[in-house]
C-alpha positions as a LaTeX table, in Angstrom:
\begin{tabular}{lrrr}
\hline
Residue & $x$ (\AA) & $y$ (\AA) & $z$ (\AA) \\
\hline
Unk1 & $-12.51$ & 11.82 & $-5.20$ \\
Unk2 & $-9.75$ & 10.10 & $-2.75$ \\
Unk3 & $-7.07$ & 7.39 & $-4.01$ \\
Unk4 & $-5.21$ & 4.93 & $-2.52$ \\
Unk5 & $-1.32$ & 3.57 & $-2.54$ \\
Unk6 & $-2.05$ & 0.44 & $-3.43$ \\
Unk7 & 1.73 & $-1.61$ & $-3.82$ \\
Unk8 & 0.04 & $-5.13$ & $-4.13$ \\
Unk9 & 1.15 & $-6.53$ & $-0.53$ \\
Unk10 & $-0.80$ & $-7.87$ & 1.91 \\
Unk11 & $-1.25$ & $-4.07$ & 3.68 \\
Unk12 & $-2.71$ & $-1.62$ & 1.08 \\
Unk13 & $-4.66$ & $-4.66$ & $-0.28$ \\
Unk14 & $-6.69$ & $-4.84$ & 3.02 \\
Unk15 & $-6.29$ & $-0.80$ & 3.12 \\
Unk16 & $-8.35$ & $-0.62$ & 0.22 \\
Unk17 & $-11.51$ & $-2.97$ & 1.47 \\
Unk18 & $-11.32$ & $-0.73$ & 4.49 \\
Unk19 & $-11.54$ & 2.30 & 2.60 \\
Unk20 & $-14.17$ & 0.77 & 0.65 \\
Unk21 & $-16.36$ & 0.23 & 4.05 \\
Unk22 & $-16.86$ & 4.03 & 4.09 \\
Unk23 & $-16.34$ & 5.34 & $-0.14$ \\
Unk24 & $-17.88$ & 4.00 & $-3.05$ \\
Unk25 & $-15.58$ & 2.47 & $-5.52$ \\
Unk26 & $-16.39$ & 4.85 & $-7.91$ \\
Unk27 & $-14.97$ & 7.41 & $-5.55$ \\
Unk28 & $-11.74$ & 5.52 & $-5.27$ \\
Unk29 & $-8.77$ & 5.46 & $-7.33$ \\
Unk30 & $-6.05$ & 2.79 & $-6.67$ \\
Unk31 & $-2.71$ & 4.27 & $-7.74$ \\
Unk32 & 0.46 & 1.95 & $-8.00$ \\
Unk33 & 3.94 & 3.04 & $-8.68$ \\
Unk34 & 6.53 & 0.90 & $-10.80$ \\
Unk35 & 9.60 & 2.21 & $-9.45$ \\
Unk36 & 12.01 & $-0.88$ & $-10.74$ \\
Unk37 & 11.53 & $-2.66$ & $-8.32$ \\
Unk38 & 12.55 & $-6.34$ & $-8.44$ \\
Unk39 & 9.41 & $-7.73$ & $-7.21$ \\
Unk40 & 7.68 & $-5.31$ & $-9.60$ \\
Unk41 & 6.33 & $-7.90$ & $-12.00$ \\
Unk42 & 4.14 & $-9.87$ & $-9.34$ \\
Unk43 & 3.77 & $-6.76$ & $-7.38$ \\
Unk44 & 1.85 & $-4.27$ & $-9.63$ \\
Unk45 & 0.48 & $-7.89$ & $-10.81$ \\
Unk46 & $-1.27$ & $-8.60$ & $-7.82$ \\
Unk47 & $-2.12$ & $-4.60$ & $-7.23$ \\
Unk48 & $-4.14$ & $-5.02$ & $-10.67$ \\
Unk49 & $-6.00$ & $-8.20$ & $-10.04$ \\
Unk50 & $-6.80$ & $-6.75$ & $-6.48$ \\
Unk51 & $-8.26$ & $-3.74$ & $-7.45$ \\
Unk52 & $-10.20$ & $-5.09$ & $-10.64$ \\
Unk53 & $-11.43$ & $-7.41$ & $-8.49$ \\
Unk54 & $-12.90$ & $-4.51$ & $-6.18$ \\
Unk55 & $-14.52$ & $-2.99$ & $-8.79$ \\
Unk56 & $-11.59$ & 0.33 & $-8.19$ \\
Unk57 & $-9.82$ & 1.75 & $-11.01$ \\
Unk58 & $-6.04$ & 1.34 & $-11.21$ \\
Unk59 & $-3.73$ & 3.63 & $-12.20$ \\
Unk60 & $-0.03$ & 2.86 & $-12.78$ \\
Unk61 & 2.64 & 5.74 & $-12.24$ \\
Unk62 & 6.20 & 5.43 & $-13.79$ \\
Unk63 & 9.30 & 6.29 & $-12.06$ \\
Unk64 & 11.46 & 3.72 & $-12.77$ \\
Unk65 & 14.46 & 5.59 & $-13.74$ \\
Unk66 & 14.01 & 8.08 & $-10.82$ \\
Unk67 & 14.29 & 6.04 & $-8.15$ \\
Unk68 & 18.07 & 4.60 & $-6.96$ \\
Unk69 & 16.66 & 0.95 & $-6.42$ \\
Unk70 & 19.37 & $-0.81$ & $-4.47$ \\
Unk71 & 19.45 & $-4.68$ & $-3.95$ \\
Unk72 & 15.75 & $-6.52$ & $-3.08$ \\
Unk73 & 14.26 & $-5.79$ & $-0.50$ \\
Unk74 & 16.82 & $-2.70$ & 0.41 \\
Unk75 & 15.92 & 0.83 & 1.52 \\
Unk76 & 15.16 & 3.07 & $-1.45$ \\
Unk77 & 15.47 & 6.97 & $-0.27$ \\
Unk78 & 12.54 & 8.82 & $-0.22$ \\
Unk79 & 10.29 & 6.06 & $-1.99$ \\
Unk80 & 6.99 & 7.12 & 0.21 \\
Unk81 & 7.78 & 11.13 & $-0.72$ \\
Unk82 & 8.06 & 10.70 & $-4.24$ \\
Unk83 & 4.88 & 8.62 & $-4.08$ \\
Unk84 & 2.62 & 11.23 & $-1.62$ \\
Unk85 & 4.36 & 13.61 & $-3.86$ \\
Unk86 & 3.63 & 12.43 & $-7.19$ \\
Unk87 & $-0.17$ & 10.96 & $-6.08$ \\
Unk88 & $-1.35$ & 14.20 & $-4.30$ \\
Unk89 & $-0.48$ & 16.39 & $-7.45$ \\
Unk90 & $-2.79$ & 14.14 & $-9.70$ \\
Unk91 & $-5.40$ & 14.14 & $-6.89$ \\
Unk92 & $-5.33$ & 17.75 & $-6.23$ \\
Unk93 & $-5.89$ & 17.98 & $-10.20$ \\
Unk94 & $-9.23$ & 15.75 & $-9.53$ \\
Unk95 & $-10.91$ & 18.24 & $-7.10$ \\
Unk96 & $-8.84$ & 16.51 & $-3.85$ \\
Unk97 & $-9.58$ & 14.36 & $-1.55$ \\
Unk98 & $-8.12$ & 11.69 & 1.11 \\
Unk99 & $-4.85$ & 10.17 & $-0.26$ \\
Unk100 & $-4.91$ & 6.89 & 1.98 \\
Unk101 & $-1.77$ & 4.74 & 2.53 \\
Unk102 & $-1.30$ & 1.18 & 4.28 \\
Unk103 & 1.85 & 1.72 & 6.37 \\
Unk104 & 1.79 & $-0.01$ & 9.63 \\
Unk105 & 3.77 & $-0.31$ & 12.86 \\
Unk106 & 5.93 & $-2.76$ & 11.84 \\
Unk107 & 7.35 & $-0.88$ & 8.76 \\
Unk108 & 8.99 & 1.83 & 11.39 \\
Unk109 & 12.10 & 0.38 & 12.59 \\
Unk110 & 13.50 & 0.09 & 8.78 \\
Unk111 & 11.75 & 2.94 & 7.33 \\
Unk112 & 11.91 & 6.45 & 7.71 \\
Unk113 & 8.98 & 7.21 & 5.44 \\
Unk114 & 6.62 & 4.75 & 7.14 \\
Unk115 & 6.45 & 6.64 & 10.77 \\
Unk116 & 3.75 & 8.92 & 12.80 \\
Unk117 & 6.40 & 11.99 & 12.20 \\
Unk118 & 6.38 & 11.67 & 8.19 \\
Unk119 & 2.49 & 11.60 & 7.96 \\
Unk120 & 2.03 & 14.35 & 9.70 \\
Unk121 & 5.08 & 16.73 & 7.71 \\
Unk122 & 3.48 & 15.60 & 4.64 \\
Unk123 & 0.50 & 16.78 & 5.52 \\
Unk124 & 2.16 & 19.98 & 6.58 \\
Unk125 & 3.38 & 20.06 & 3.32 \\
Unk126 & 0.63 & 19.73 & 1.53 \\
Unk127 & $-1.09$ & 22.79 & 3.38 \\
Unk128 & 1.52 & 24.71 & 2.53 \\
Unk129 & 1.97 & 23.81 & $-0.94$ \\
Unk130 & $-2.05$ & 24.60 & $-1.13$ \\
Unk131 & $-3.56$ & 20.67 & $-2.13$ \\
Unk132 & $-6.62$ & 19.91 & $-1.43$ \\
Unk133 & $-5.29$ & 16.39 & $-0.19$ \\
Unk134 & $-4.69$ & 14.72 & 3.40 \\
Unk135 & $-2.44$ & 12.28 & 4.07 \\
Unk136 & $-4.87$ & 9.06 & 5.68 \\
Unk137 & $-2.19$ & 6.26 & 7.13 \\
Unk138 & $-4.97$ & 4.36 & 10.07 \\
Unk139 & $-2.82$ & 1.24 & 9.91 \\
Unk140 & $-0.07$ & 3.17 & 11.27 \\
Unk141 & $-0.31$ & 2.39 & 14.72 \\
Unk142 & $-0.96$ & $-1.33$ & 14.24 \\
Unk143 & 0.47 & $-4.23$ & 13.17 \\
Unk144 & $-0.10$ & $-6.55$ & 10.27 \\
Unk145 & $-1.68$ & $-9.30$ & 12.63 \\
Unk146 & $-3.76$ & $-6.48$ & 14.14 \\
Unk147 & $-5.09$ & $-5.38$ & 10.63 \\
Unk148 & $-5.76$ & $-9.33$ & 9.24 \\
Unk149 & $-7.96$ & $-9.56$ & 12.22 \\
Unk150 & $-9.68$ & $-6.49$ & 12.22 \\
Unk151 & $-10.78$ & $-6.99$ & 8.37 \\
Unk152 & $-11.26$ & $-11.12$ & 9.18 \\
Unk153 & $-15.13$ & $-10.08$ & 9.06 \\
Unk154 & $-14.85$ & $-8.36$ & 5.52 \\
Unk155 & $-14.94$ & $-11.16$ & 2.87 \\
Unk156 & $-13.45$ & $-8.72$ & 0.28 \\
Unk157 & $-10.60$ & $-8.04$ & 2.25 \\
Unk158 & $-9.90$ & $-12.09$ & 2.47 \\
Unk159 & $-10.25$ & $-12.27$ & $-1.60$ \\
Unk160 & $-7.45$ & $-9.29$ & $-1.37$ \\
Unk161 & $-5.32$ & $-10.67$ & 1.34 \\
Unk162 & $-4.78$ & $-14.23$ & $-0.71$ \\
Unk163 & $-4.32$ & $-12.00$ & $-4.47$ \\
Unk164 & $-1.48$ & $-9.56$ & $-2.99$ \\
Unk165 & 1.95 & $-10.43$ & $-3.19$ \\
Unk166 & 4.47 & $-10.22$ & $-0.35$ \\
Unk167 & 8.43 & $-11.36$ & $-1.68$ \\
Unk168 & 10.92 & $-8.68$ & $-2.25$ \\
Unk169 & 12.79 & $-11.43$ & $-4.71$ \\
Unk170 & 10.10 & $-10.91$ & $-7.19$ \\
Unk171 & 9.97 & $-15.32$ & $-7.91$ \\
Unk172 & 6.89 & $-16.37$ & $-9.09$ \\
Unk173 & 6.15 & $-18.43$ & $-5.96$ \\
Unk174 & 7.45 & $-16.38$ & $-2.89$ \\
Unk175 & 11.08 & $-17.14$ & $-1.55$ \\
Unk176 & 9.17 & $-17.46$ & 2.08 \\
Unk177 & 12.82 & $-16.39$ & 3.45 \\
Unk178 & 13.20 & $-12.42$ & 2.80 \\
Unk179 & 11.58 & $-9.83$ & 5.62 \\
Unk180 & 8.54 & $-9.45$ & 3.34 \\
Unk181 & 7.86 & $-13.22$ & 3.11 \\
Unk182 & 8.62 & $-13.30$ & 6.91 \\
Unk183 & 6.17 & $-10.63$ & 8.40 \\
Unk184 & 3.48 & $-12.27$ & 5.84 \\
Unk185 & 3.94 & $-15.76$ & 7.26 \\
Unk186 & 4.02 & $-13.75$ & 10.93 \\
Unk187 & 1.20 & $-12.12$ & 10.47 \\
Unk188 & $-0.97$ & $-15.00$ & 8.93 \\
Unk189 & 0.26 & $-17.04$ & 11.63 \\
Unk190 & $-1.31$ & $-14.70$ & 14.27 \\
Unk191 & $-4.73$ & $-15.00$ & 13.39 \\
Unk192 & $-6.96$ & $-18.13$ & 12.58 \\
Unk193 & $-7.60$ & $-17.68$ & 8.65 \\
Unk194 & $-10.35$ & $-18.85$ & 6.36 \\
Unk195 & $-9.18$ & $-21.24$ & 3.63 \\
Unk196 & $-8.31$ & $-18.81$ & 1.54 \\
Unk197 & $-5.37$ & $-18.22$ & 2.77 \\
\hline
\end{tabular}
């Protein structure tokens, strides 16, 4: 069994058609997390229609009165641990397996938990706490232009790129203005995009 950290954005929504190049779908568990977030509505939204769409199961967890959520779009402490946390307990519980996550270069300069050095501790972790889990992050070293066109020849990916949802404001039709909205439009801009998008 393996699972994936699937938020509903553009990253762990191409994540999981990458996974899916190598695991079966029946092998995969997509595992969301409403933590109150403000976007959480359209988020865990498009998370849902992207993995039923895949064929994955979805599973939602619920922390949202553990988490201090601060304004959108803001830094919430520890958000990534409580999720490897939280997702490597159930998986362990399964038999184990890969725990993959979509974090990518561009997430490191405003987030602690999205960095080389926080994989690899939680993996550390893990050994020591004795789960049969590993920490899998292979976006980490690119950005979100680089992933769009490494997954432009995977039509699945395409279907998940145009269902995720990328606005911290949580508006039914994105603000386009916020740093979510902004790396989205960057990224898509990068890359020449079927119609989809």
């Amino acid at each position: 069994m393996n699972a994936l950290l699937l938020s509903g954005g553009l990253d762990s929504a191409l994540l999981l058609h990458h996974v899916l190049e190598n695991v079966k779908a029946s092998d995969l568990l997509a595992i969301s997390v409403d933590y109150g977030q403000a976007h959480g509505e359209q988020e865990l939204g498009a998370a849902r229609e992207v993995a039923h769409w895949a064929g994955v199961r979805h599973a939602v967890l619920q922390f949202s009165n553990t988490l201090a959520v601060p304004e959108p779009g803001g830094v919430v402490p520890g958000r990534n641990l409580a999720f490897v946390a939280s997702s490597a307990s159930w998986l362990d519980s399964a038999g184990g397996g890969d725990l993959f996550m979509g974090i990518c270069s561009e997430d490191e300069a405003g987030f602690p938990d999205c960095r080389a050095g926080f994989v690899e501790s939680c993996n550390d972790l893990l050994s020591i706490c004795e789960l049969r889990v590993r920490l899998v992050a292979p976006w980490l070293r690119l950005s979100k232009g680089e992933i769009l066109q490494k997954m432009l020849g995977n039509p699945g990916a395409m279907q998940a790129a145009a269902r995720s949802y990328s606005c911290y404001l949580g508006a039914a039709n994105p603000c386009g203005e916020c740093a979510a909205c902004v790396k989205r439009a960057r990224a898509l801009g990068s890359v020449s995009m079927p119609a989809c998008l």
